[in-house]
C-alpha positions as a Markdown table, in Angstrom:
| # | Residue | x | y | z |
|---|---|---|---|---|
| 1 | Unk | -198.0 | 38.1 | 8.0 |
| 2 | Unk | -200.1 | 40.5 | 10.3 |
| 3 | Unk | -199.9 | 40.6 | 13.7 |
| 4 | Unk | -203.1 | 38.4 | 14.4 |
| 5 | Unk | -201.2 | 35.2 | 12.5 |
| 6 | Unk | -198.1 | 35.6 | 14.4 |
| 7 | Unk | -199.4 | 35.9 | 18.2 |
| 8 | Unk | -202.2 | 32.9 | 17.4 |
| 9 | Unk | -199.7 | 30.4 | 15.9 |
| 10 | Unk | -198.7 | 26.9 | 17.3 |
| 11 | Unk | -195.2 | 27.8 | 17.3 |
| 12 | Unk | -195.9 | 30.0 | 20.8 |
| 13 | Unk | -196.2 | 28.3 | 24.2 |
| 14 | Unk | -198.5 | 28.8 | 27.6 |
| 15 | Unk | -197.8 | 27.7 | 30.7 |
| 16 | Unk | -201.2 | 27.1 | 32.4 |
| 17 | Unk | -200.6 | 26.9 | 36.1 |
| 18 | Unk | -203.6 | 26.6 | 38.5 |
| 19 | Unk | -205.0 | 23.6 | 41.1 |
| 20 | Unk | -208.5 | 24.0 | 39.8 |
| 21 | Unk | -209.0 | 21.3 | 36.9 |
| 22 | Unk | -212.2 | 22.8 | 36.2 |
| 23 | Unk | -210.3 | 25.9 | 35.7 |
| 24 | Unk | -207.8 | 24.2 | 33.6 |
| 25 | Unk | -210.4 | 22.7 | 31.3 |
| 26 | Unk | -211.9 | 26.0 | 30.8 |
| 27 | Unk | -208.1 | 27.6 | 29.9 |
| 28 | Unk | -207.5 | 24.9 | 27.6 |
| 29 | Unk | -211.2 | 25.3 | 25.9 |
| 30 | Unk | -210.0 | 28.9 | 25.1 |
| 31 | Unk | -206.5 | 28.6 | 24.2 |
| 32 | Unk | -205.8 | 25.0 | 22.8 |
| 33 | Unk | -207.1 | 26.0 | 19.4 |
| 34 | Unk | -204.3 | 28.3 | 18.9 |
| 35 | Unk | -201.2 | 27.5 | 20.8 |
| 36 | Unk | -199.4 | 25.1 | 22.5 |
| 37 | Unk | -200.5 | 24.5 | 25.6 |
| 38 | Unk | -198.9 | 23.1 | 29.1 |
| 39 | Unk | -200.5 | 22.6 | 32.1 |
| 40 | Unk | -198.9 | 22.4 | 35.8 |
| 41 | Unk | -201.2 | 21.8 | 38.9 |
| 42 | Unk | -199.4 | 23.8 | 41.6 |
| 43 | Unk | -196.6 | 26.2 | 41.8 |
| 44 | Unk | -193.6 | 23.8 | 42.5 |
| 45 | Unk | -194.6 | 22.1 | 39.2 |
| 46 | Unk | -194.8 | 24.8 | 36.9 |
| 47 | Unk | -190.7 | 25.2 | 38.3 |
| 48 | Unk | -190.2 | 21.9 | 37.7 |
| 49 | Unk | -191.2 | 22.4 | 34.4 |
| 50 | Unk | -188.7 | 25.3 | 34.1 |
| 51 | Unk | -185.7 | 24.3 | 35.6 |
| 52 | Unk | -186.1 | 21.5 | 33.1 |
| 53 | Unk | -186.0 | 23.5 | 30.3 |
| 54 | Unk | -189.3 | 24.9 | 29.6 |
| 55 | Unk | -189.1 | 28.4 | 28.7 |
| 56 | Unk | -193.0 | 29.2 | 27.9 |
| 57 | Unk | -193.7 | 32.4 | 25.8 |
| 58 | Unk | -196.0 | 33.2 | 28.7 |
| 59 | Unk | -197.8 | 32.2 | 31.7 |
| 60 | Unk | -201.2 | 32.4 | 33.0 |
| 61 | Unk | -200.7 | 31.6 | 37.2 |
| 62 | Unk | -203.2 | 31.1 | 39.6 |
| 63 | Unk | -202.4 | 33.5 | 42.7 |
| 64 | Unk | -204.2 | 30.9 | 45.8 |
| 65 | Unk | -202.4 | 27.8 | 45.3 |
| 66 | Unk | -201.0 | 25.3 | 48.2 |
| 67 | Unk | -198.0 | 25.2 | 49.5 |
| 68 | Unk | -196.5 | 27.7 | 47.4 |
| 69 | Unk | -198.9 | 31.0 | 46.1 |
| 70 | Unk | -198.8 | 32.4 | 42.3 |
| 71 | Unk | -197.3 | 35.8 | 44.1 |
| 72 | Unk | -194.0 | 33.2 | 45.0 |
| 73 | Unk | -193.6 | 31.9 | 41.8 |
| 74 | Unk | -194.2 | 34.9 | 39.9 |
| 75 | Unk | -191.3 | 36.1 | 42.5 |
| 76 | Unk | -188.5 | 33.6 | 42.3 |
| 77 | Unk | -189.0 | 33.7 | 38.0 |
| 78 | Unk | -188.0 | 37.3 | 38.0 |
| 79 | Unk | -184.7 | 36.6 | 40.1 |
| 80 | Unk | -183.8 | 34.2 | 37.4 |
| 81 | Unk | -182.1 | 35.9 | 34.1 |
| 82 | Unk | -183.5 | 32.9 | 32.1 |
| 83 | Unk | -187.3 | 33.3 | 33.0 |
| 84 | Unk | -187.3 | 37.2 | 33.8 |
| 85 | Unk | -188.7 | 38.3 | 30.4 |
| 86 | Unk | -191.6 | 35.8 | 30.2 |
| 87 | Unk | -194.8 | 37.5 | 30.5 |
| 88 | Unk | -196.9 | 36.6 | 33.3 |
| 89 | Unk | -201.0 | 37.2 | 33.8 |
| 90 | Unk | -202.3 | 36.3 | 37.1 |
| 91 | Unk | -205.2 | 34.4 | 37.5 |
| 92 | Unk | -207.3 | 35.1 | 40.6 |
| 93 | Unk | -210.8 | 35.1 | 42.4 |
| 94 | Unk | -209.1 | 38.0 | 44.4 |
| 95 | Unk | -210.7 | 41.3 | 42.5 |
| 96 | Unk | -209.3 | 44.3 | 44.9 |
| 97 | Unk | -207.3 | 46.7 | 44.2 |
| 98 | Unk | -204.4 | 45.9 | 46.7 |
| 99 | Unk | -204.3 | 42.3 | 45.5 |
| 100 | Unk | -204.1 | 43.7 | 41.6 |
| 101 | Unk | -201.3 | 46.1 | 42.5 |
| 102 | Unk | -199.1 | 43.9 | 44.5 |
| 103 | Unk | -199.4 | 41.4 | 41.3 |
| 104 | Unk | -198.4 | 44.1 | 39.2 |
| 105 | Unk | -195.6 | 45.3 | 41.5 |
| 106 | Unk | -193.7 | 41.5 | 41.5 |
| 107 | Unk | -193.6 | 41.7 | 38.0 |
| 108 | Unk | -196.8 | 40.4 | 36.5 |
| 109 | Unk | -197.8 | 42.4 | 33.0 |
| 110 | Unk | -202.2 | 41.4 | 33.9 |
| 111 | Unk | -204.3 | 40.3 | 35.6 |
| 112 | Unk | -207.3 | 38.6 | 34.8 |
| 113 | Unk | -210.3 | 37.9 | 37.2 |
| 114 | Unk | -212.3 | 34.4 | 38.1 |
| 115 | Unk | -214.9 | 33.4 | 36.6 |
| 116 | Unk | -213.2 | 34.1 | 32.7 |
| 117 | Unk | -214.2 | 35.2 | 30.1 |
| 118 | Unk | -213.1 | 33.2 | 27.0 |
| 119 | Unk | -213.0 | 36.6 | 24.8 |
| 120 | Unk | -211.6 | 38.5 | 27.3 |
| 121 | Unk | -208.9 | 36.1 | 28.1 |
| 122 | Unk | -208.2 | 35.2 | 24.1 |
| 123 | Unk | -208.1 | 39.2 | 23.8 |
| 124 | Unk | -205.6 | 39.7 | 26.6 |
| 125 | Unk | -203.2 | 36.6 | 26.1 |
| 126 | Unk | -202.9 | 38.2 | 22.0 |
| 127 | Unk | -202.2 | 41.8 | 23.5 |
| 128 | Unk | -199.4 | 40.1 | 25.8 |
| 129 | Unk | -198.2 | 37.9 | 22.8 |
| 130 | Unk | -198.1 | 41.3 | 20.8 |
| 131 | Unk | -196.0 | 43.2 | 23.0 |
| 132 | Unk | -193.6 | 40.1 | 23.7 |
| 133 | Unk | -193.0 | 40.0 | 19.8 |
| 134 | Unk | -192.7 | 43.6 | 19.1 |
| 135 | Unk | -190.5 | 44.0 | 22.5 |
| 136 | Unk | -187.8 | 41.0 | 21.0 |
| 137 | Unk | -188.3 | 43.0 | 17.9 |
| 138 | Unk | -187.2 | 45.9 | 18.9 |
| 139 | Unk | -184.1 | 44.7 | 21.5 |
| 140 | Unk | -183.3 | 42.6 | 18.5 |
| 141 | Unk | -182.9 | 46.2 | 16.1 |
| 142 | Unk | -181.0 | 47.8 | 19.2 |
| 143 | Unk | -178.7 | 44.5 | 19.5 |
| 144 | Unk | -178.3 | 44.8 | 15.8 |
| 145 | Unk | -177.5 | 48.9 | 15.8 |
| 146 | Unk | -175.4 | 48.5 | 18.4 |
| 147 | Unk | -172.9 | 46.1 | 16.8 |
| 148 | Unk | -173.7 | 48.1 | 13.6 |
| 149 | Unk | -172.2 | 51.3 | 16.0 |
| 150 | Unk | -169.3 | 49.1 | 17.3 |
| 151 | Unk | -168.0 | 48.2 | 14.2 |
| 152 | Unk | -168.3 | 51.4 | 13.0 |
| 153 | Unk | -166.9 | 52.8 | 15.9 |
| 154 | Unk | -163.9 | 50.4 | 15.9 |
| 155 | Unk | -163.4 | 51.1 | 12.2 |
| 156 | Unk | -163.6 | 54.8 | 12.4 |
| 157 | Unk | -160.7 | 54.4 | 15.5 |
| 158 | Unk | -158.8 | 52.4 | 13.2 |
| 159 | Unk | -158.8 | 54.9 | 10.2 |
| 160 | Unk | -158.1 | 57.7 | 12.8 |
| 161 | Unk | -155.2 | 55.5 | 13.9 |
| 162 | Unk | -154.0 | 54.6 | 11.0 |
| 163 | Unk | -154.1 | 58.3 | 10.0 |
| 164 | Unk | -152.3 | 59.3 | 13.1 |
| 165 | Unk | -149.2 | 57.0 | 12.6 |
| 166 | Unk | -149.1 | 57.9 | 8.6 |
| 167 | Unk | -148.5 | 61.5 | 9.4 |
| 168 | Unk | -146.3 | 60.1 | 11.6 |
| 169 | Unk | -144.1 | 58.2 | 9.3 |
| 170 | Unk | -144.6 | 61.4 | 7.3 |
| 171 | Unk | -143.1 | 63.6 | 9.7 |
| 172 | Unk | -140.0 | 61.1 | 10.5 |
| 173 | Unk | -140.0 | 61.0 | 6.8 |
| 174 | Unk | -139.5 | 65.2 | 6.6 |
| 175 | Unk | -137.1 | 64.7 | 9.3 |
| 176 | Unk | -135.1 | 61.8 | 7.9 |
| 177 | Unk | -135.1 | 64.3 | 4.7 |
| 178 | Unk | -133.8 | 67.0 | 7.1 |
| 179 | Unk | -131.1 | 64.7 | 8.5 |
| 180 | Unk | -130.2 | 63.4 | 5.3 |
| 181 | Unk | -129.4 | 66.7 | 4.3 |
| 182 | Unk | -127.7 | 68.2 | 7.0 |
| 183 | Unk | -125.5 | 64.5 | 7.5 |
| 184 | Unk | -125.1 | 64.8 | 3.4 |
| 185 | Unk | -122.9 | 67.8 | 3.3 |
| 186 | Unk | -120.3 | 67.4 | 6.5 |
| 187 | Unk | -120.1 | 64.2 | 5.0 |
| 188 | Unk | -119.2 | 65.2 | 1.4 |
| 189 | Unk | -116.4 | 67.7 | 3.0 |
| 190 | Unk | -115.2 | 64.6 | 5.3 |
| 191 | Unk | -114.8 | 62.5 | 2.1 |
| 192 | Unk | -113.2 | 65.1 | 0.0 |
| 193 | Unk | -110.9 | 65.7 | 2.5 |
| 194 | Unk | -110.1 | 62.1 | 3.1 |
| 195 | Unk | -109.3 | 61.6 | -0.6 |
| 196 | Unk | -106.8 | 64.7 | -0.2 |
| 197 | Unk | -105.1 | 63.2 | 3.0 |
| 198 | Unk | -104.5 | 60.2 | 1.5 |
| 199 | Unk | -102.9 | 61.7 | -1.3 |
| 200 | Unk | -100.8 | 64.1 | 1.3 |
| 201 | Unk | -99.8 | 60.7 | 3.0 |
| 202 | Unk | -98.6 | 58.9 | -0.3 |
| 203 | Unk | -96.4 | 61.7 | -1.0 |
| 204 | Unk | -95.0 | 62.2 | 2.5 |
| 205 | Unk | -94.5 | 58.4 | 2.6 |
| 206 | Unk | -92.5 | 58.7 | -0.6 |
| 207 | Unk | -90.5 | 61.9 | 0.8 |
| 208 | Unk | -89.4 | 60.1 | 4.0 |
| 209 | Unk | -88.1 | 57.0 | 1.7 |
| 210 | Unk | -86.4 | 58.9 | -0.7 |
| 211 | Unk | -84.8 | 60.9 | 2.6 |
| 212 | Unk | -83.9 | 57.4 | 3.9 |
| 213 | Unk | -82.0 | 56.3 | 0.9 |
| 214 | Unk | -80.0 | 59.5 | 0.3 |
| 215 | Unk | -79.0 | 59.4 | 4.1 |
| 216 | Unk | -77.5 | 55.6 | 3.8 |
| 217 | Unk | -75.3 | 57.2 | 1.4 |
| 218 | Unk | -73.0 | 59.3 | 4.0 |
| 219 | Unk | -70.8 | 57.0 | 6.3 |
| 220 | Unk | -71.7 | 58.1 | 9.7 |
| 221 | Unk | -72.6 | 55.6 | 12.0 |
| 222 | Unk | -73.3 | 58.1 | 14.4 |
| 223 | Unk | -76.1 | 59.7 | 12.8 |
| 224 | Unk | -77.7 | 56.8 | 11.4 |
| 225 | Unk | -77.8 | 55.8 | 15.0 |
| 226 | Unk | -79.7 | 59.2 | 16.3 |
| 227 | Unk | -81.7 | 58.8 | 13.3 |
| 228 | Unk | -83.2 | 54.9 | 14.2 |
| 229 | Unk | -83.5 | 56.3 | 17.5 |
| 230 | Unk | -85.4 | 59.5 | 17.2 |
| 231 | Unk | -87.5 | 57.0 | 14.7 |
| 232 | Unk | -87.9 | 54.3 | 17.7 |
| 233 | Unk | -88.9 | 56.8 | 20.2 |
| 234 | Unk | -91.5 | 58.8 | 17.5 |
| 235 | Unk | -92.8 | 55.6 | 16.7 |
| 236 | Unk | -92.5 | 56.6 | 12.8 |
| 237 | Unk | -92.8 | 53.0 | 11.3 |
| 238 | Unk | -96.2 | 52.3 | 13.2 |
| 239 | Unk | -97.5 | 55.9 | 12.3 |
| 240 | Unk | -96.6 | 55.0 | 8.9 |
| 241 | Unk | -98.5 | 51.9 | 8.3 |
| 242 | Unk | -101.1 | 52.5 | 10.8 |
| 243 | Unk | -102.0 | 55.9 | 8.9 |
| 244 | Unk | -103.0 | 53.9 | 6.2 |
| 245 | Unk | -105.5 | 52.1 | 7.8 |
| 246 | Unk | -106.9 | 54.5 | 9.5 |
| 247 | Unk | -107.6 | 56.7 | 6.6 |
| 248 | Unk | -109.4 | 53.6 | 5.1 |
| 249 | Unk | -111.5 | 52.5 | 7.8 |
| 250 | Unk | -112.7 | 56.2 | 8.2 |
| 251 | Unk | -113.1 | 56.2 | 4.2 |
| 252 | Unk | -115.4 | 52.8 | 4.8 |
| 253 | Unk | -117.1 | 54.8 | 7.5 |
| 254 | Unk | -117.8 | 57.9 | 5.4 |
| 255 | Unk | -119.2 | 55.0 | 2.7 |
| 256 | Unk | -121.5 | 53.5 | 4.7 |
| 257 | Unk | -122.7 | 57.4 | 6.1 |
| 258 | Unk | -123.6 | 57.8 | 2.1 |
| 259 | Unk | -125.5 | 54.7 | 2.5 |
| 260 | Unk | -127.5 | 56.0 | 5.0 |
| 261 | Unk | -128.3 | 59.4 | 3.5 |
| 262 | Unk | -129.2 | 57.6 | 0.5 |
| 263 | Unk | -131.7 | 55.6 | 2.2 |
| 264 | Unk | -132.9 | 58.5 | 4.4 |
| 265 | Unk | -133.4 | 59.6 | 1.1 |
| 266 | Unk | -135.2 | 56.7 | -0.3 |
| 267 | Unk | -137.7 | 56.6 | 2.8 |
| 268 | Unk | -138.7 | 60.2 | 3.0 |
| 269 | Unk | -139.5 | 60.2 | -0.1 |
| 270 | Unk | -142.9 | 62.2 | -0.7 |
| 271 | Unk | -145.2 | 59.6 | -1.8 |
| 272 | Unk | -146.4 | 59.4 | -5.6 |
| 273 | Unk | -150.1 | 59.2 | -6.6 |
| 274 | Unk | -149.1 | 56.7 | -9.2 |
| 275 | Unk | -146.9 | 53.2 | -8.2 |
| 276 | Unk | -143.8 | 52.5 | -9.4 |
| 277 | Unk | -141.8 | 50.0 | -10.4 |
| 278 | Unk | -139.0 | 48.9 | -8.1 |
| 279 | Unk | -136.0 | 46.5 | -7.2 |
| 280 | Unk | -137.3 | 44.8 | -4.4 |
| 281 | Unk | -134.1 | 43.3 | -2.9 |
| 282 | Unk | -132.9 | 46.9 | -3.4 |
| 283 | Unk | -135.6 | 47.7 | -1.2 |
| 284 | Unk | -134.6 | 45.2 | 1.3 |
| 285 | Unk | -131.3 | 46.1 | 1.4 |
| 286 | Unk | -132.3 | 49.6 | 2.1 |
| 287 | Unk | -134.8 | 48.9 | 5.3 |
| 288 | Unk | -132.2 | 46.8 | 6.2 |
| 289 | Unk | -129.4 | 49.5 | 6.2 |
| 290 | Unk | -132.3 | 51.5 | 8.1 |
| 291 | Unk | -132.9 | 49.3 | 10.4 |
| 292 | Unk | -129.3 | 48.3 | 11.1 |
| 293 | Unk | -129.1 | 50.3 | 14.8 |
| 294 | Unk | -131.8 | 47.9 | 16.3 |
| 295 | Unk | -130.7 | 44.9 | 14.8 |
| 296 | Unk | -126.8 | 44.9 | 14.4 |
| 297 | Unk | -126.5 | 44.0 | 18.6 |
| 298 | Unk | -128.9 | 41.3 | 18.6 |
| 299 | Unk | -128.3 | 39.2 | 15.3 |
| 300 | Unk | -126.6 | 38.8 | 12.0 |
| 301 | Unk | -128.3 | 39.2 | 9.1 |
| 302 | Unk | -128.3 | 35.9 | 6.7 |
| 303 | Unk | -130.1 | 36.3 | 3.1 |
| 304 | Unk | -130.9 | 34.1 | 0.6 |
| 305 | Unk | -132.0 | 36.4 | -2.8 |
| 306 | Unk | -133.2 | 34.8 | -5.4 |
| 307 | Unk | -133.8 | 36.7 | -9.1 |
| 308 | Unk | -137.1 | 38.8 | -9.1 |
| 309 | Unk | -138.6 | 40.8 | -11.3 |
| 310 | Unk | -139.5 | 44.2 | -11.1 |
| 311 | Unk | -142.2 | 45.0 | -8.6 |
| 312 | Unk | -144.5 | 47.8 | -9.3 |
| 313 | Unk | -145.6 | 49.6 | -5.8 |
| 314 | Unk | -145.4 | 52.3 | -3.7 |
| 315 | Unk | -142.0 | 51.8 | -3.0 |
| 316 | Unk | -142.0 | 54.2 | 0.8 |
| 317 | Unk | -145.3 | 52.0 | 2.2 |
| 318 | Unk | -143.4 | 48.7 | 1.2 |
| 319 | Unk | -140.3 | 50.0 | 3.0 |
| 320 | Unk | -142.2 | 50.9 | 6.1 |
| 321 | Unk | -143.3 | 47.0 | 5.9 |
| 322 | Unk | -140.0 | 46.0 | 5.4 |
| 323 | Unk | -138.4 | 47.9 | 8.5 |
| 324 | Unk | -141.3 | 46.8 | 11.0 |
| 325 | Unk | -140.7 | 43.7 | 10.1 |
| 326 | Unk | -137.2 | 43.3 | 10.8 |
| 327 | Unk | -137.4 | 45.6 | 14.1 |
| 328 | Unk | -139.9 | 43.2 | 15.3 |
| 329 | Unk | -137.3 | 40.1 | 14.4 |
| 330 | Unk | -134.7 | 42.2 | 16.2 |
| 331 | Unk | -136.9 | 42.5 | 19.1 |
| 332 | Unk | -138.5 | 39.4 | 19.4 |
| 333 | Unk | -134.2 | 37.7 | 20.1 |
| 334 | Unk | -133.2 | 38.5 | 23.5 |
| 335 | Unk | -129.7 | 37.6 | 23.5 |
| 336 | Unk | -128.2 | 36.9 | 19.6 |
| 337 | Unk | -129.8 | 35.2 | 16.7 |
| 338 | Unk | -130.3 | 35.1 | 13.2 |
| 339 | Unk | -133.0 | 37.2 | 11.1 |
| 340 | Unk | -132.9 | 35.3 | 7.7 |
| 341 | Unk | -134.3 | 37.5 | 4.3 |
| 342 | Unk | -135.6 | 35.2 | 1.6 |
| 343 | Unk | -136.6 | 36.7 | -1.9 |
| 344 | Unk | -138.1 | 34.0 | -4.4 |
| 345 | Unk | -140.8 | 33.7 | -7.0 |
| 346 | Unk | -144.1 | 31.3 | -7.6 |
| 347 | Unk | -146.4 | 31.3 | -10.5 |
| 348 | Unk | -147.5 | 34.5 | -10.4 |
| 349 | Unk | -146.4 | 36.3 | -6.9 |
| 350 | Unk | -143.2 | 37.4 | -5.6 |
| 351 | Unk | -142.4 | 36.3 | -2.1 |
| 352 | Unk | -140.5 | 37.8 | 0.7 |
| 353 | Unk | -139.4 | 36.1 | 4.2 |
| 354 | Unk | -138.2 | 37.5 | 6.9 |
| 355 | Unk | -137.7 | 34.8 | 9.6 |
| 356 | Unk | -136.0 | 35.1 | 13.1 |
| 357 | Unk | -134.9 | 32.9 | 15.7 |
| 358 | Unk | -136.4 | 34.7 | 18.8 |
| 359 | Unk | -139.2 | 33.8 | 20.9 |
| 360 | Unk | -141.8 | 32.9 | 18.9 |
| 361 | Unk | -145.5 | 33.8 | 19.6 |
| 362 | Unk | -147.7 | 32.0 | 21.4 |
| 363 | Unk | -151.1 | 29.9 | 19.1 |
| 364 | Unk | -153.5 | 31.7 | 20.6 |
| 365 | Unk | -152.1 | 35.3 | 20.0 |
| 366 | Unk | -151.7 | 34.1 | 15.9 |
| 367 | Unk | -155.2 | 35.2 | 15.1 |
| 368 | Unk | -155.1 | 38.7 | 16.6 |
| 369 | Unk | -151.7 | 39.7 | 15.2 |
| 370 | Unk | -153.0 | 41.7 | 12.7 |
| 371 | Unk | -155.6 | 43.6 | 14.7 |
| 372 | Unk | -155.3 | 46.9 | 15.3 |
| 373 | Unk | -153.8 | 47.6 | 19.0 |
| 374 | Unk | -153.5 | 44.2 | 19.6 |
| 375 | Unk | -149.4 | 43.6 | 20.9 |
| 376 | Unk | -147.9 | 40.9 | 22.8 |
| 377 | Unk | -144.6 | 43.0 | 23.7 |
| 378 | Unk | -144.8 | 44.8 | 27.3 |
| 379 | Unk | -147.3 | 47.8 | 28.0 |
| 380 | Unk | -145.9 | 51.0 | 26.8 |
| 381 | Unk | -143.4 | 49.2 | 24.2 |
| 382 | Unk | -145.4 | 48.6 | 21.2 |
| 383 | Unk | -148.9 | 50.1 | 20.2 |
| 384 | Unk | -150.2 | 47.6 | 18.3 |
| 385 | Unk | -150.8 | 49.7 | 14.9 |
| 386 | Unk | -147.5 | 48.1 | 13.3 |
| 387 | Unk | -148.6 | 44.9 | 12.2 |
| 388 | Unk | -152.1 | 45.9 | 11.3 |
| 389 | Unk | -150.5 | 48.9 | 9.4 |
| 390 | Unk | -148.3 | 46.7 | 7.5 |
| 391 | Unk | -151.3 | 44.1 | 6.6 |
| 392 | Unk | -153.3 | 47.2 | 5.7 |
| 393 | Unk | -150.6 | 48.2 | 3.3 |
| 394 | Unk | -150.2 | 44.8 | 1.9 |
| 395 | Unk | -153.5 | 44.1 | 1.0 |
| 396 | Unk | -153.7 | 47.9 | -0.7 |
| 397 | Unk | -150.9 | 46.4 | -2.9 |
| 398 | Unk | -153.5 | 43.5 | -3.8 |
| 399 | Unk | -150.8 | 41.0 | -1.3 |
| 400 | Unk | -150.9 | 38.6 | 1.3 |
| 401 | Unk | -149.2 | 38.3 | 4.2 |
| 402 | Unk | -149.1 | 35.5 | 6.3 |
| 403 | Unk | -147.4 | 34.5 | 9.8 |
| 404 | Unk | -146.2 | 31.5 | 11.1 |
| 405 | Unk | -144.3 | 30.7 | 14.6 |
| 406 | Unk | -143.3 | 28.4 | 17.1 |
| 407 | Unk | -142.6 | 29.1 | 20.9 |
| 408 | Unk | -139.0 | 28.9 | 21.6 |
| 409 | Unk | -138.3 | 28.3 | 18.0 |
| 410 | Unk | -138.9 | 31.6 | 16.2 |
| 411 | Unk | -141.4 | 33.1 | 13.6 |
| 412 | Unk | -141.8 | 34.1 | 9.7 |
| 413 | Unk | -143.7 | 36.5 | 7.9 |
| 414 | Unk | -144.5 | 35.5 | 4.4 |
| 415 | Unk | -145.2 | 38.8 | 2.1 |
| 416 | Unk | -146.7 | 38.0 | -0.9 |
| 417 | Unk | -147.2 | 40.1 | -3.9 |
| 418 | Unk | -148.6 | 40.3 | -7.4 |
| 419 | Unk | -146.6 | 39.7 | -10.3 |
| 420 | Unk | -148.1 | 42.5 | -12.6 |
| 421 | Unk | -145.5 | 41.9 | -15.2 |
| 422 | Unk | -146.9 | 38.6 | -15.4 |
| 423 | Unk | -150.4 | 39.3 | -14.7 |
């Protein structure tokens, strides 16, 4: 469609605003033909019109009007955001140069002189028509870069975000490789030695019996008497079967140390270009063991497993999942709760829930959860990137994951991933 065809159609509107009908009758002689014309006799009509809701394409006004001049009206349209973009051509027996450029100066984009001249007028409504579309035209290309630039800008902050916190993960995961290590080996000595000790103990527990019994042999009442007591005063009987315990406590302590390291292990592991196959409650168990420090004050831990099959992922980003998940649970309880862990498996996904009984998010946050930088915990206590990380990593397995909370009640994540096996 050329430029002629769109400027001359029906579909554009003119405001005709003059007291003259003559004047009128000669504007509509031009222009009726070709667009769609309204007339107003004076300048508090033509507002009328537009407070009303009649936004014209443009506007031919007549400057020498009663009561209220074209220069006023052309004025209080260009305060108004609604009607400051509508072209205006005055209309005017006034032909000197001060009257032109003070109509120019209020806003006015022509001006055409009294008596017209149908050609001229025709030639200068199209050229006003012209510009109008090819000004929208272009705002509506710089509208549409612009988002085009946002987006692209928001997207590029996200991948420089979510590049930032991966080498960060990667460093804690050298460092958790580093503590692993260094905990591994003072750990290993520790439990060797505890094994030894025990031994030591056994044999000095067997000693002091066999010492006992040979003593209750010889008939002196006086030195079985300085024997009970030295044993009173030394406490020997306690020591003896508190030893014990305490040798297995600190055993249980060096077990659960191993534990640790072995997870440390597990999450700084360097991460493989190809996925792998895994256990996922195994996997839980770990991020759970991981995440124990954050959660072990604020709730107990209740889980309900159900048989799975094996899972084939990249078994460090689905940890990371797993961990965020129950730090935020641990967070989101204030004084104690319960974090429940749910394995089970549908058609063709395996599921995971991890639920809490803290304070639940609020309807309106729901929607943003996964956003990068969006957070609803206090400012300088959460960045925002975890959630959105986590979805990110989810949807790279080909997942869902899915929220659900209630104020005061508590929330659940829903993780839900292919069954490849089955697929």
């Amino acid at each position: 469609m050329s430029t002629d065809q769109i400027v001359t159609s029906h579909e554009y509107q003119l405001l005709l605003v003059d007291d003259s009908p003559m004047n009128l009758d000669t504007l509509l002689a031009t222009l009726g033909d070709n667009y769609d014309l309204r007339v107003a006799i004076d300048g508090q009509s033509a507002l009328d019109l537009i407070e009303a809701g009649y936004l014209p394409d443009l506007i031919l006004l007549d400057i020498m009007m009663p009561n209220m001049d074209g220069y006023q009206v052309c004025s209080y349209l260009k305060k108004d955001d609604k009607t400051r973009n509508i072209p205006i051509i005055f209309l005017t027996a006034l032909d000197g140069d001060e009257d032109e450029a003070k109509g120019l100066e209020l806003g006015a984009v022509d001006y055409i002189t009294k008596p017209f001249n149908p050609a001229i007028v025709r030639r200068r409504v199209q050229t006003q028509l012209e510009l109008k579309h090819h000004r929208e035209h272009l705002e509506h290309l710089v509208a549409q870069k612009t988002r085009e630039l946002v987006e692209t800008y928001g997207n590029l902050k996200k991948v420089h975000n979510q590049m930032l916190q991966q080498e960060k993960m990667a460093s804690i995961g050298q460092l958790a490789a580093g503590v692993a290590h260094e905990i591994n080996n003072p750990a290993g000595f520790i439990g060797s030695n505890l094994g030894s000790l025990q031994k030591y103990v056994n044999k000095l527990n067997e000693g002091l019996a066999f010492m006992e019994q040979s003593l209750n042999k010889f008939d002196d009442a006086e030195l079985h008497a300085a024997i009970k007591a030295k044993r009173r005063q030394l406490k020997l009987d306690f020591i003896q079967e508190d030893i014990g315990d305490l040798i297995n406590e600190s055993k249980d302590g060096i077990d659960r140390i191993a534990t640790i390291v072995r997870n440390l292990k597990s999450f700084s592991r360097a991460e493989n270009d190809k996925q792998e196959p895994i256990d996922l409650q195994a996997a839980l168990e770990s991020a759970i063991n991981i995440s124990w420090n954050e959660i072990k004050y604020k709730a107990k831990i209740e889980k309900d497993y159900q048989s799975l099959p094996l899972v084939t992922c990249f078994p460090q980003q689905l940890g990371q999942v797993f961990v965020n998940l129950l730090v935020n649970a641990a967070h989101a309880i204030k004084d104690q709760g319960v974090i429940t862990v749910k394995t089970r498996q549908e058609k063709d996904w395996v599921i995971v829930e991890v639920s809490d009984t803290g304070s639940g998010i609020a309807e309106e946050h729901l929607a943003k959860l996964f956003e990068p930088f969006f957070t609803t915990k206090e400012a300088g206590k959460g960045t925002g990137l975890g959630l959105s990380i986590c979805h990110d990593i989810i949807q790279k397995h080909h997942g869902l994951i899915e929220v659900n909370s209630t104020v005061g009640i508590g929330t659940r994540f829903t993780i839900k991933l292919p069954d490849v096996a089955k697929g």
